[in-house]
DOZA-131873 format. One line per 2 residues: their letters; for each residue x, y, z of C-alpha. Coordinates in steps of 0.5 Angstrom, whole numbers, plus 500, padded with zeros to 3 digits. Layout:
BEGIN
a) X/Y/Z | ...;
***
This chain:
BEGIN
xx) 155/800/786 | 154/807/790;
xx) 159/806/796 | 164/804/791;
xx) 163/810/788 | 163/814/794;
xx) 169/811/797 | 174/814/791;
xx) 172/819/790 | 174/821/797;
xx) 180/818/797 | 182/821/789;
xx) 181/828/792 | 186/826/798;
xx) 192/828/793 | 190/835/792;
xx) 190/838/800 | 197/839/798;
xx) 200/844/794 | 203/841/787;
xx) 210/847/789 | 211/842/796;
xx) 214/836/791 | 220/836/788;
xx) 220/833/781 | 221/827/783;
xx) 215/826/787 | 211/830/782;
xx) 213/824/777 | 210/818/783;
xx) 204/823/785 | 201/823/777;
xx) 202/816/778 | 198/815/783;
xx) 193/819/780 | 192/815/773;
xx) 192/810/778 | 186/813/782;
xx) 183/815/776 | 183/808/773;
xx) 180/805/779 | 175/810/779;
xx) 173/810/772 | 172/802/774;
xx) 167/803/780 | 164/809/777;
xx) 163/806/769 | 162/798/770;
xx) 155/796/768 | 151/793/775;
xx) 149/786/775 | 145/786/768;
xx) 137/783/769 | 137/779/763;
xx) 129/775/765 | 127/780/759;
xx) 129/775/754 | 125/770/757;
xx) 120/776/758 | 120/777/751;
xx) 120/769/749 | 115/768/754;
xx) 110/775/750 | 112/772/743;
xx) 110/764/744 | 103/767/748;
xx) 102/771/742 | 102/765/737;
xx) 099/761/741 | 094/764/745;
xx) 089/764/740 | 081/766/740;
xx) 077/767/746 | 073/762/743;
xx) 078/757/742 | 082/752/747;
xx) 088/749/746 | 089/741/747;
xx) 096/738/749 | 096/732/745;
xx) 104/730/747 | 110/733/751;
xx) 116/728/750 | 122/729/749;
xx) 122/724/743 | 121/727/735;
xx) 114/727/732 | 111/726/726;
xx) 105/730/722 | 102/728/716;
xx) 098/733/711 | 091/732/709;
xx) 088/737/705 | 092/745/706;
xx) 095/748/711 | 100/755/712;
xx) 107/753/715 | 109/759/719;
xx) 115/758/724 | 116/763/730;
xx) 110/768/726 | 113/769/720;
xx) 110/764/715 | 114/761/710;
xx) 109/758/705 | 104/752/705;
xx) 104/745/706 | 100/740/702;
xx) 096/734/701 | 101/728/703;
xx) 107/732/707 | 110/729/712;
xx) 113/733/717 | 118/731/722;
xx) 119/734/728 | 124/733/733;
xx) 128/737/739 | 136/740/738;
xx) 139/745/740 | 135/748/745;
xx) 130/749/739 | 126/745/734;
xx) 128/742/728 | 123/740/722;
xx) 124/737/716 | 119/737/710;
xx) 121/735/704 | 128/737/701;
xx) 128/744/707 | 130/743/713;
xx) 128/748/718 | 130/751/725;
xx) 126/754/731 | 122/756/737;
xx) 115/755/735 | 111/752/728;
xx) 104/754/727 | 100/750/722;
xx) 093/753/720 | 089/750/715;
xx) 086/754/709 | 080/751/709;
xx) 075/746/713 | 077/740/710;
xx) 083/740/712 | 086/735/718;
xx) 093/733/720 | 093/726/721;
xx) 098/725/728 | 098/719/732;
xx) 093/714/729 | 088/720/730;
xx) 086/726/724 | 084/733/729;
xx) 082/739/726 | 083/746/726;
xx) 090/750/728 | 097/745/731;
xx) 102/747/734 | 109/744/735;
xx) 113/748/741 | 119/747/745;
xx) 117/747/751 | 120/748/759;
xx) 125/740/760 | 127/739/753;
xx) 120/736/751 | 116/738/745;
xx) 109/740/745 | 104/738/740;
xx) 098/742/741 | 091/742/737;
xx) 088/748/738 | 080/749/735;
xx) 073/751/737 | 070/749/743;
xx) 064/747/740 | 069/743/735;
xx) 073/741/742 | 067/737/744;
xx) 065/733/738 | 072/730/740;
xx) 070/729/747 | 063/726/748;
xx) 065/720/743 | 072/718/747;
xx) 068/719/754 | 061/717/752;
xx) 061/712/747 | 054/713/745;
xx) 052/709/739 | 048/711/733;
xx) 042/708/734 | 042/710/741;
xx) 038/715/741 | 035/714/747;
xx) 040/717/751 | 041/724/748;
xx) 038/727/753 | 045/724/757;
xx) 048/726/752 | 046/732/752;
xx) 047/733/760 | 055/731/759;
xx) 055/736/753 | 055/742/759;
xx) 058/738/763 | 065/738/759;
xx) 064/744/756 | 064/748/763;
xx) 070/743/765 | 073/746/759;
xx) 072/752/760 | 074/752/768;
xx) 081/749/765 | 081/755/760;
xx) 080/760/766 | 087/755/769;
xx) 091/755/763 | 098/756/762;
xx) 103/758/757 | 102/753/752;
xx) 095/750/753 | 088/749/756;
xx) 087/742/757 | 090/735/757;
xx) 087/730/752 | 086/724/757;
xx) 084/722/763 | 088/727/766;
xx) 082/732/765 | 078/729/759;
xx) 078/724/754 | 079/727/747;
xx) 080/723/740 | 081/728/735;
xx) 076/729/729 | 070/725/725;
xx) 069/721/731 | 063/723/732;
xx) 056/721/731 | 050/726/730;
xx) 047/724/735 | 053/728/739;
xx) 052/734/734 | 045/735/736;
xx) 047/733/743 | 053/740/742;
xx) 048/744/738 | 042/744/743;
xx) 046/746/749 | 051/751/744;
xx) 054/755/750 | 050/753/755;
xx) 055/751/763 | 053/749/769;
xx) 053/755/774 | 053/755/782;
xx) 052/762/785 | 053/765/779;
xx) 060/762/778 | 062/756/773;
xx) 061/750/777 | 065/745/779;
xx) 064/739/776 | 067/732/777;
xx) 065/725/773 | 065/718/772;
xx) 064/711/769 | 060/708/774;
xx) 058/710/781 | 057/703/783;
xx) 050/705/786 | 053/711/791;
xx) 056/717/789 | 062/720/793;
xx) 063/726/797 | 069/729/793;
xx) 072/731/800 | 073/724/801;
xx) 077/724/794 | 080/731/792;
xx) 084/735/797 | 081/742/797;
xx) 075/746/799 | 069/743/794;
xx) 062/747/794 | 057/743/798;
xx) 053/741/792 | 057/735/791;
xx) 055/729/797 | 055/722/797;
xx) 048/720/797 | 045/713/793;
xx) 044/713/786 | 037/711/785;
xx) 032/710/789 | 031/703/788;
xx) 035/700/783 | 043/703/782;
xx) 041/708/776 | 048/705/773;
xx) 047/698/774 | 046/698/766;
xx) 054/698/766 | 058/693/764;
xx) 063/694/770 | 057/695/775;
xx) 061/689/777 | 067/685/777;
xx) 072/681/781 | 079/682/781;
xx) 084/676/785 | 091/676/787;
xx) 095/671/790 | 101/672/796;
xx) 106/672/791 | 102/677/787;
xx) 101/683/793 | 108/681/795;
xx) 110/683/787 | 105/689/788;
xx) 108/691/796 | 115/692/793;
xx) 114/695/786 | 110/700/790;
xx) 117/700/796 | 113/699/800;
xx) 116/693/804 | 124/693/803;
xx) 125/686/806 | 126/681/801;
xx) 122/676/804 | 115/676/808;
xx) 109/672/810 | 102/676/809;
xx) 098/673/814 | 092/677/813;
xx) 088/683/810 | 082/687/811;
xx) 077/693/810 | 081/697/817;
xx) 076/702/815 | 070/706/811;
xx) 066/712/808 | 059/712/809;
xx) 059/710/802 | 061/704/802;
xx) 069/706/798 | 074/703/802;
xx) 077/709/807 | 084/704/809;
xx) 086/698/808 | 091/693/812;
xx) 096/689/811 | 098/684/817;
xx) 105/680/817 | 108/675/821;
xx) 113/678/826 | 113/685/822;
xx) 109/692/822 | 103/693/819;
xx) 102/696/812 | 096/701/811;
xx) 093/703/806 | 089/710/806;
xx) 084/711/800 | 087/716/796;
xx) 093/710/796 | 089/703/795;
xx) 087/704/787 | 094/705/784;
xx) 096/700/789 | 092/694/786;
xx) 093/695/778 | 088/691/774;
xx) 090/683/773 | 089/685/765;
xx) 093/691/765 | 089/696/762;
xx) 088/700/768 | 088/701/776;
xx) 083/698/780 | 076/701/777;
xx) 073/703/784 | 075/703/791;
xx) 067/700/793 | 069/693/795;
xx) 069/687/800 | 073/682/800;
xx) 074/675/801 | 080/671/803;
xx) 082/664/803 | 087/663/809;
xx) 091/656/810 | 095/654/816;
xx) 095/662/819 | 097/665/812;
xx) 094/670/807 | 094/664/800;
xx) 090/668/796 | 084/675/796;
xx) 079/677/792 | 076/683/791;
xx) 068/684/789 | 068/690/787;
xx) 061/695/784 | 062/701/779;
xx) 069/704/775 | 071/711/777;
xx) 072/715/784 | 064/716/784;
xx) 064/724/784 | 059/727/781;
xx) 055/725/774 | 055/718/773;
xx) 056/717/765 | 052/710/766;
xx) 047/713/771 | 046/719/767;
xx) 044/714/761 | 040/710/764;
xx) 035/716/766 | 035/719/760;
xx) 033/712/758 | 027/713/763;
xx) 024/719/759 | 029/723/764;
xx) 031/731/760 | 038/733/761;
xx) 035/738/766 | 032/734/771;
xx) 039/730/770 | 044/734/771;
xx) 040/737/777 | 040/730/780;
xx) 047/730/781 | 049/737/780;
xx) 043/739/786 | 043/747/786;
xx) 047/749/780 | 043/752/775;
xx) 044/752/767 | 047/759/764;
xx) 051/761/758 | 058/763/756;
x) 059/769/751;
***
């Protein structure tokens, strides 16, 4: 904008270098008019606006949604849901409704509320009203109320908020104390006449609870953690037995540290009998206190899992399916003539898989890829572990059928919910547990 400025005003004082008595009238009449031309283009240069920033307002959106939804320094904030489809809220007991920080008044037993995307906002409707914003907040009045939301009841705050790509966030937002009364009946499912694996418990309790507060040091915007398998399994309230709240009780604040810093920690059903070397799994640099070793000296710690074992078959046809689901062969026909472990880690997990074809390429299999390829035959899942041998039926030079034997369910890094049972079962304190397979991390407290 400044050298446009500059370049008229030099060109405007250019008439006047000239005397107004050496014009005759005539020349007077069109030199005033190429002053008011002038003058317009000056006034152009020198008063438009320069390109506006116009980022404060997703400033000032971005500052008012965190406002609403940051919350306590002792709370976190669970996603339930990001889908572009409605949602439906049921109300059980008092809850303030308050859109866009401004409350609108209370919702009461037996409301339902619908939410659902317009318009670059959210609409709600409840009863006779209908109402339209950015965020909505409900806050029970007291201790009793619950919001029941997909066949699940939570406790404390819920959040509806129009987030980034058209999608709505559903978020449960309570006390981490709270939050773990969720969390160690969805991952642990302790009984309640279990009571000789709370030490287990209690040993899962700092682990999920330093979990969540590293994800809180990570959040974004919106929310801390996730409600399943993507960081840790949450199922909402009333769940829980008493033996996960002595569990939480007895290790109130308490995490897993390593060199003063939260530890990193990682979990699984069932190691199979070998625990993993993150690096093997997880892309970046872990802390050196997670390494394959066995689980148990003897006897596998979590050979008391029901997934200890197990076998999964697939004929030719199956893993062609499988093969070109996974756009992994274009040809329309191809003949499997063999497949085999090509490679392993010093745990025994399958490091790479291969693939043999008549009259084609090779397909391989590296390990970050084999469990999302096979899928489990009862469709609940991907394969549970990549420690497995194989075993194959061969016919005239081609592939007809190959089972797969497999131990432990999870990627093997870390505490070994099955293992830790087990220990804990053997008179095992969840110190010496959580030091077994957290060697070198030591127990602190959260302020």
């Amino acid at each position: 904008m400044g050298k446009h400025k500059s370049h008229v005003q030099i060109v405007f004082v250019l008439p006047f270098i000239f005397p107004f008595q050496n014009y005759s009238f005539l020349k007077l009449k069109y030199l005033f008019k190429i002053i008011i031309i002038y003058c317009s283009v000056f006034n152009y240069f020198s008063c438009a606006p320069a390109l506006r920033d116009t980022s404060h307002k997703k400033n000032d959106r971005a500052n008012r949604v965190y406002k609403i939804v940051s919350g306590e320094k002792n709370q976190i904030r669970v996603l339930l849901s990001e889908e572009q489809k409605p949602a439906s809220l049921t109300v059980s007991g008092t809850y303030k409704f308050i859109s866009d920080d401004e409350e609108i008044g209370k919702v009461k037993n037996g409301d339902v509320l619908k939410f659902q995307i317009n318009n670059g906002g959210t609409n709600v409707k409840f009863g006779s009203r209908e109402l339209g914003g950015i965020i909505f907040l409900l806050q029970p009045v007291d201790s009793e109320s619950v919001i029941l939301f997909s066949g699940k009841k939570y406790s404390g705050d819920f959040l509806l908020v129009y987030g980034d790509n058209n999608r709505l966030l559903v978020i449960n937002r309570l006390s981490l104390e709270e939050y773990l009364l969720g969390v160690l009946p969805s991952e642990m499912g302790v009984k309640p006449n279990q009571s000789e694996r709370g030490e287990a418990l209690k040993a899962f309790a700092v682990c999920a609870r330093t979990f969540a507060e590293m994800k809180k040091a990570k959040g974004n915007t919106y929310y801390d953690i996730t409600d399943d398998v993507r960081d840790q399994v949450f199922g909402g309230s009333g769940n829980f037995t008493e033996l996960d709240k002595k569990a939480i009780i007895e290790t109130t604040q308490e995490v897993l540290e390593y060199k003063e810093k939260l530890a990193e920690v990682f979990y699984h059903s069932a190691c199979g009998g070998m625990l993993e070397d993150p690096a093997n799994v997880f892309s970046g640099k872990v802390d050196d206190y997670l390494i394959a070793k066995k689980d148990g000296d003897e006897n596998p710690n979590c050979e008391i899992s029901p997934t200890f074992k197990w076998e999964e078959s697939y004929s030719q046809s199956e893993l062609l399916k499988l093969l070109k689901a996974k756009k992994l062969i274009t040809q329309k026909q191809r003949v499997i003539k063999n497949i085999e472990i090509s490679a392993v880690f010093t745990s025994g997990r399958v490091k790479e898989l291969r693939i043999n074809f008549a009259n084609t390429e090779d397909v391989i299999l590296p390990s970050s890829e084999i469990r999302n390829f096979f899928m489990r035959r009862d469709k609940k899942g991907i394969l549970r572990s990549s420690l497995f041998s194989l075993s194959k039926e061969i016919k005239n030079g081609e592939l007809i059928k190959v089972t797969l034997s497999g131990r432990g369910s999870g990627h093997g890094v870390g505490f070994c919910q099955w293992g830790a049972m087990n220990l804990s079962s053997k008179g095992k304190s969840y110190h010496q547990i959580l030091d077994f397979y957290f060697p070198g991390c030591t127990i602190g407290k959260i302020e």
